[in-house]
N, C-alpha and C positions, 0 to 999 in steps of 0.2 A: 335125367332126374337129378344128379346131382348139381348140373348148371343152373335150372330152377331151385335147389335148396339154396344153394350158395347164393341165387342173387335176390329170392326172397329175405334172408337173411340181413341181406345188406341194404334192401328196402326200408325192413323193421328198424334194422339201427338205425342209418341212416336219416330217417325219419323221425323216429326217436328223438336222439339226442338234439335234431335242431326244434322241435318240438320244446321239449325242455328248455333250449339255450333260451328259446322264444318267452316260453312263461316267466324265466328269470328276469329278463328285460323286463316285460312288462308289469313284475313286484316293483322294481325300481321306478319304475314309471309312474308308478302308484303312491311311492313316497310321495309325492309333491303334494300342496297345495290343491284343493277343488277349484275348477274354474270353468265357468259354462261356456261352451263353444257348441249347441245345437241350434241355435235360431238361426233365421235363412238359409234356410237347410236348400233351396232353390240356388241359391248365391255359392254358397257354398260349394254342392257340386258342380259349379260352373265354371269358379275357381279351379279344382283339382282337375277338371277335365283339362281345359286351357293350362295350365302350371304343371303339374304333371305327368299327364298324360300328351298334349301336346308339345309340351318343354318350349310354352312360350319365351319366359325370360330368358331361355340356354341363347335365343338369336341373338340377342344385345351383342355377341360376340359371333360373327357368322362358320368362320370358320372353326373354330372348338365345335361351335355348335353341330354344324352338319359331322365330322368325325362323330363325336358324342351321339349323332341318330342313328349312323350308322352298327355302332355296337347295341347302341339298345333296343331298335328295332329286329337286329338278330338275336338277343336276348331274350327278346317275346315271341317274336315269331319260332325259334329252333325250338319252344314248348310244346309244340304240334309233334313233330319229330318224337322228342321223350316221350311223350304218352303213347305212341306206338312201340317204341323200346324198351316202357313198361310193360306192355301186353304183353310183350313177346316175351319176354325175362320171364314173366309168372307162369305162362302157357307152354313154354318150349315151341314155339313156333317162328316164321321168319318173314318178316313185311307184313303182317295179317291183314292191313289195311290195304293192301294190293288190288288184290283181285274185285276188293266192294268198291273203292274209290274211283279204279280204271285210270283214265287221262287228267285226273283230276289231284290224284298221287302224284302223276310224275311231274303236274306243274307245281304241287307242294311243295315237294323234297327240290325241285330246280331252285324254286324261290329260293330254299334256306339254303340255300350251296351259294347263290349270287350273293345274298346275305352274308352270309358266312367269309367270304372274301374283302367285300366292302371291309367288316371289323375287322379281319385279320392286317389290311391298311393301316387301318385306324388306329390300331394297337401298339402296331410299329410306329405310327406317327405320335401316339401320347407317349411312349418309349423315348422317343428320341426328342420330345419337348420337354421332356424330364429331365434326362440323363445327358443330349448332349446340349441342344441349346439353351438349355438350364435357363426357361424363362423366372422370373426373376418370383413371379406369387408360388411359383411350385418349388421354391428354395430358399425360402424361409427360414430361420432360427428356429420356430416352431416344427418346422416339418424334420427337423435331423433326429437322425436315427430310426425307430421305428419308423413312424407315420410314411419315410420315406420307401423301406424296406414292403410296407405292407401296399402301397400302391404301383410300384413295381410287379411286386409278385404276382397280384391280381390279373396284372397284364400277361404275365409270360404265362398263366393256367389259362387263359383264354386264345394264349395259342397254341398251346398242349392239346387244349379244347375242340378247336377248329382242327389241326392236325389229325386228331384222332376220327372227325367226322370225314374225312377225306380219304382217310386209311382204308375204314369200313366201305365208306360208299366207293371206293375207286378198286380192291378188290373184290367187293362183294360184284359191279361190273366185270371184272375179267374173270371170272370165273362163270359168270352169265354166259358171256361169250362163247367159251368153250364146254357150256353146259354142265355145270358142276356148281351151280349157287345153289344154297339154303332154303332159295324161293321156291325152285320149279326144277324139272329136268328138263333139255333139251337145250337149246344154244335162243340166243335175242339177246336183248339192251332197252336196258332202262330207260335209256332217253332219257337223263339227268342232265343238267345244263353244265355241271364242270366236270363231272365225277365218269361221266360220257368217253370226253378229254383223257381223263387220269388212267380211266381203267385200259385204255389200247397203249397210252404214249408210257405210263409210269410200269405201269404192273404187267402190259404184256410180254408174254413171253416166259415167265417166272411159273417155276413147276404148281401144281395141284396145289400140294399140301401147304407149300409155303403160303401162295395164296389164302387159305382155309387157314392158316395162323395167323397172317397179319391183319384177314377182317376182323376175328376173333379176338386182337387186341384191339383194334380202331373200336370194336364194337362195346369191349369192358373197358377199355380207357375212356373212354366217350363217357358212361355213365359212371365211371368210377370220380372223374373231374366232377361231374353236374353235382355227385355228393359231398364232395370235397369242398367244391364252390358252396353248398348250399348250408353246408356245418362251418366253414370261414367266416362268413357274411357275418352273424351276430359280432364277431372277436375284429371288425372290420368298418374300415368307413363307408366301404360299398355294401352296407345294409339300407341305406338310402334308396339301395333301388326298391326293396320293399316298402320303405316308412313314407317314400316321396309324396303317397296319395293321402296316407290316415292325417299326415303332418300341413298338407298341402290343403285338403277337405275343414281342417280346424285351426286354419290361417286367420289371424285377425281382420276383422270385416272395416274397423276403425281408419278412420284418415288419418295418414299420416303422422304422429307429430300429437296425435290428443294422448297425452298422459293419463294414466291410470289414478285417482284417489282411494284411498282406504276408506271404508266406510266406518270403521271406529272412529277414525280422523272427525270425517266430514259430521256424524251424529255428536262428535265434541264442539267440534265450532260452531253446530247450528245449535246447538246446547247453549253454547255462552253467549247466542245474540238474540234470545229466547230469554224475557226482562221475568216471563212466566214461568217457566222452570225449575225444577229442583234440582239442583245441581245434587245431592245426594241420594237423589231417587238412582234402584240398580236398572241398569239397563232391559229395555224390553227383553234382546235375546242376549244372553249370557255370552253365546258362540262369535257372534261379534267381536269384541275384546280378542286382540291380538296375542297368540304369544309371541311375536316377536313384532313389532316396527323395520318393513323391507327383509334384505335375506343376510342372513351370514353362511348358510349354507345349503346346501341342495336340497334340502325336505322344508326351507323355507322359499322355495323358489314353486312356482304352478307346476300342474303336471305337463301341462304345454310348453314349457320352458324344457322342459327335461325329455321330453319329444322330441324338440328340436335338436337337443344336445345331438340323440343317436342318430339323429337325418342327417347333422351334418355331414356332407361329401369331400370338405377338405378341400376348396377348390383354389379359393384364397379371393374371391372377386371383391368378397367384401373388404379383408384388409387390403386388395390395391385400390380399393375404392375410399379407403375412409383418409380422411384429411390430416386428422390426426397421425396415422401412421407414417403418409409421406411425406409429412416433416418432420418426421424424426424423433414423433414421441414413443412411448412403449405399448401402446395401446394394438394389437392385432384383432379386430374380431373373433376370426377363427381361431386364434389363442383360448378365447373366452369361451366359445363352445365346447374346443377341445378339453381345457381343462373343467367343463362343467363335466361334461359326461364322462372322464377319467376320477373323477372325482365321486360323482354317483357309483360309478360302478365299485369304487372301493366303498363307500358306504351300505350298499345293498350286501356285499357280498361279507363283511361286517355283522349284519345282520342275520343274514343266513348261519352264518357260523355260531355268532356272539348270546344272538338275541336281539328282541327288538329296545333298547337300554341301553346298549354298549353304545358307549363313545370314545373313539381312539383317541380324541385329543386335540384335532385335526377339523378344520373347517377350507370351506371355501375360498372366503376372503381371508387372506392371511397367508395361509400356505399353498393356495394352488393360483390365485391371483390377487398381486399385490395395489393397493390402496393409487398408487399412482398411474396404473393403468387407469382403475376405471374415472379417474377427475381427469383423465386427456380427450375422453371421451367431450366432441359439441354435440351429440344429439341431434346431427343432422338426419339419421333415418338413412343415409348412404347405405349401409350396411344392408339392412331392411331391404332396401330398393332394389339389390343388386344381387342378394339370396339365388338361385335359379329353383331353390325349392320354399321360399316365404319364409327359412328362418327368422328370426327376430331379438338378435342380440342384444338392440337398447334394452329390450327390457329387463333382463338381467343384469344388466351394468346401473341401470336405472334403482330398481331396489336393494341391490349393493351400497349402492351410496344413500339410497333411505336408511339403509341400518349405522351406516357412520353417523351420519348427522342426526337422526334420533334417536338412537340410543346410544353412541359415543359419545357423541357431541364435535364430531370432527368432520373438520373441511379446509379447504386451503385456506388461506390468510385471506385472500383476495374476495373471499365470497363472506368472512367474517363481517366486515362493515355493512357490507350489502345487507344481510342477515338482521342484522341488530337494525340497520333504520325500518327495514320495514315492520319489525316489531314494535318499535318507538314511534314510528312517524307514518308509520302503514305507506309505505312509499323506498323505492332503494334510494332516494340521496338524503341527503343528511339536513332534512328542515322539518320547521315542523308544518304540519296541517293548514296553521292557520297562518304560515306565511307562504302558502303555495300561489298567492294570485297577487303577489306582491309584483313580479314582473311586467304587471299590467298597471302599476300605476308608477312606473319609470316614464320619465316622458322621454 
């Protein structure tokens, strides 16, 4: 009875509290901008299936890729496993799904044991492409200190993780053995595919009780990590493994490269080539009318923008991928996500506190990324392309720089003259109109 209070207990919190972490995200989330992302709702889902659920784009890269299936396919799969661990937690019972499932148990729990190995590989190998051959997008100027700290750790609780499933399954076997497991009395074997292995070579021989203690941690560490793991994730870049689909599902449908217009904009321009019009008539819809021209900060950014912020995973494809970076400008994509969503989050949490009114003082552009990142930016969609979950950087960097040049009035030098002819000569070089067909009467 008190095993059941104690892990009902830590159900409620633990559930709880990521519950709440969850709601808080998604207030911040909600700052943004409205932006409709439900049409092709067909397309859509077809997207997220292919993108994230299949992790097409992860192949572009085959080996990260298969490591990377490896762990996540044991991520999804060892959920079959918890929800028996839950039963039993709440019931005081032991395998309850035993006896109903038959041979269909034991090729479950073998799956997740095979599984279970594969990432523990896997683990070791993104460990050791971190930390020792230190490939060069996972050591970054952006990645020092935390970011780096927190993608490590992920890894070693996941082999905390695995350890712990090993522990339980490979004494709750030897104790089988000798007739003293949880499940049943009398002596047999599980027929697990590794834990088979563990319980004769690792655990035999070692008395009753010890056994009876080390399942009983493999068995609370096991789900003491899943809670651990599952209250991390919001404070974490491995929340992406949840946001991959909602973020993946409300992916931009658009090609490549077509630019977004404001529709204040556009209702002004076709306003001024309109010989009919009253330039002093108020606008059909009032809501039109921008408060701001582009973003200076995150509640001037979409709420899709600030989605993507919390998907990103931190992988860096897109800064080895942008052109700008690898010659040497300041520009890192993952920079730009990173400090979007560190940046929200101190705004949300601002609010929470402050009110919705308070303002620290503090924007986006300015203090968390500066004016010469985003003009190194060519807007080739690299970035975009290379996402493995359909982030979408330009466009944040894009209405960044709509707010300098409308409402600052600031841009490099270089784009100055450009600027001004085509205001003057509706064209970037420097003639007018009516000497554009001049070159055709050059003999």
């Amino acid at each position: 009875m008190i095993s059941i209070i104690a892990f009902t207990l830590l159900l409620v919190a633990g559930s709880g509290f990521f519950f709440y972490n969850i709601l808080k995200i998604r207030s911040n989330i909600r700052l943004g901008r409205d932006i409709n992302r439900t049409d092709q709702s067909g397309e859509r889902w077809k997207t997220m299936t292919l993108v994230a659920l299949g992790q097409k784009k992860m192949f572009a890269r085959p080996v990260p890729a298969l490591l990377h299936l490896a762990l996540y396919s044991a991520f999804v799969i060892t959920q079959i496993e918890l929800i028996e661990i839950i039963v039993d937690g709440l019931t005081g019972n032991h395998r309850i799904f035993k006896d109903a499932l038959g041979g269909f148990y034991t090729f479950i729990v073998s799956f997740i044991e095979i599984l279970s190995v594969l990432a523990l590989v896997a683990t070791v190998a993104f460990l050791a492409r971190r930390n020792m051959l230190k490939l060069p997008r996972l050591n970054m100027k952006e990645l020092a200190g935390w970011p780096t700290k927190d993608a490590n750790l992920i890894l070693i609780m996941e082999i905390v993780l695995v350890a712990c499933i090993f522990t339980m399954n490979g004494a709750d076997e030897a104790m089988y053995n000798i007739g003293h497991s949880h499940y049943a009395e009398g002596t047999g074997s599980f027929g697990f595919a590794i834990s088979s292995f563990l319980g004769e070579k690792v655990f035999g021989g070692i008395d009753v009780s010890t056994l009876h203690t080390l399942e009983r941690i493999g068995w609370w560490g096991h789900i003491l990590m899943v809670f651990a793991f599952l209250n991390y994730l919001p404070y974490s870049k491995h929340f992406h493994i949840l946001l991959a689909f909602p973020n993946t599902y409300y992916s931009n449908l658009e090609k490549k490269g077509k630019f977004t217009n404001m529709e204040s904009v556009t209702a002004e321009v076709k306003l001024m080539l309109d010989p009919t019009a009253d330039p002093y008539a108020a606008p059909a819809d009032p809501n039109a009318v921008p408060q701001r021209f582009g973003a200076k900060d995150v509640t001037d950014l979409t709420w899709k923008n600030l989605l993507d912020a919390y998907t990103c995973t931190e992988c860096g494809r897109c800064t080895s991928s942008c052109p700008a970076n690898i010659t040497g400008k300041q520009l890192s994509p993952r920079k730009i996500m990173m400090d979007t969503r560190d940046r929200l989050t101190e705004v949300g949490d601002n609010i929470r506190k402050h009110g919705k009114d308070y303002s620290d003082g503090k924007s986006l552009l300015g203090d968390y990324i500066s004016e010469e990142e985003i003009w190194a930016c060519t807007s080739c969609n690299a970035c975009v392309q290379e996402c493995p979950v359909n982030i979408d950087p330009l466009s944040i960097i894009v209405d960044l720089r709509r707010y300098l040049v409308m409402e600052e009035s600031k841009m490099p030098t270089e784009l100055t003259g450009m600027l001004t002819n085509i205001e003057n000569n509706g064209a970037p070089w420097q003639f007018s109109q009516n000497d554009r067909l001049n070159w055709a009467n050059e003999d």
